[in-house]
C-alpha positions in Angstrom: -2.7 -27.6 -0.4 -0.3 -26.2 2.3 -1.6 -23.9 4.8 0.6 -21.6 3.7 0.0 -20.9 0.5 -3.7 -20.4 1.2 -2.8 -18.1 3.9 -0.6 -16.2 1.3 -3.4 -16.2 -1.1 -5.6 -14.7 1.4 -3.3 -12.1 2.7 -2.6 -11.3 -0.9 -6.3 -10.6 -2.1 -6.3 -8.5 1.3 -3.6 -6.2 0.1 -4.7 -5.6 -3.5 -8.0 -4.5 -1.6 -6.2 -2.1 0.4 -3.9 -0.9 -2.4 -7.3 0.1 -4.2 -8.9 1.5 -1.8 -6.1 3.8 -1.6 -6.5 7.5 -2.5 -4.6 8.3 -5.7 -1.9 11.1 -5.0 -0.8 11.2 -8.9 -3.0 14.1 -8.9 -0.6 15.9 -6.5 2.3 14.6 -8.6 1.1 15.6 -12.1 0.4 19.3 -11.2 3.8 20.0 -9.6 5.4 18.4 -12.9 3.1 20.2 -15.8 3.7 23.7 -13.7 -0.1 23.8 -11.7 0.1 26.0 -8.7 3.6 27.4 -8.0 3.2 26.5 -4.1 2.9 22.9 -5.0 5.9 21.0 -3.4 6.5 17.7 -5.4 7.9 15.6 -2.2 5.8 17.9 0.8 5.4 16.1 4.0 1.7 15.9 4.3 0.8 14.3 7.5 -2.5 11.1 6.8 -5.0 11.2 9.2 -7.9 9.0 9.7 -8.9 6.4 6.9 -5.9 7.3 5.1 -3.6 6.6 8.0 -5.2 3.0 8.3 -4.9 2.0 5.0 -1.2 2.8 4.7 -0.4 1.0 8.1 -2.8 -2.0 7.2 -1.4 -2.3 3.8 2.4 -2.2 5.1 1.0 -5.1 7.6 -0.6 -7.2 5.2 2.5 -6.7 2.5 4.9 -7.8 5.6 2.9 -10.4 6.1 2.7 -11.8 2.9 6.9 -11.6 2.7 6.6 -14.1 5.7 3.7 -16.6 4.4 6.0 -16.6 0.9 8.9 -17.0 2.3 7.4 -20.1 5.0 5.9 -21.9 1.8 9.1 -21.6 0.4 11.5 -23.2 3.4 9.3 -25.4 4.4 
């Protein structure tokens, strides 16, 4: 096999890690649609910290990354 696919596969299975480990924010989303709490701001800029922070930034690294490695396999 090409290096570069098994790099992609890699990266891949990375990224549906991250993606899972991933808070779910539907809760957030669901209550402003069905009328929850009137203060509830559907697109609010909440500000991640910590864990939450890292998973976002490694998941946009790993999802960039996985662009490249495809597009590599593919030209060459």
């Amino acid at each position: 096999m090409d290096i570069w696919v098994i790099l992609s596969v890699v990266i891949s299975v990375v990224a549906i890690i991250l993606i899972g480990a991933q808070g779910s924010k539907s809760e957030d989303a669901s209550t402003a649609i069905m009328g929850g709490a009137q203060d509830t701001k559907l697109f609010a800029e909440t500000k991640e910290r910590g864990i939450d922070l890292f998973l976002t930034r490694a998941t946009a690294v790993t999802t960039g990354l996985f662009f490249v490695f495809i597009l590599l396999s593919w030209y060459l």
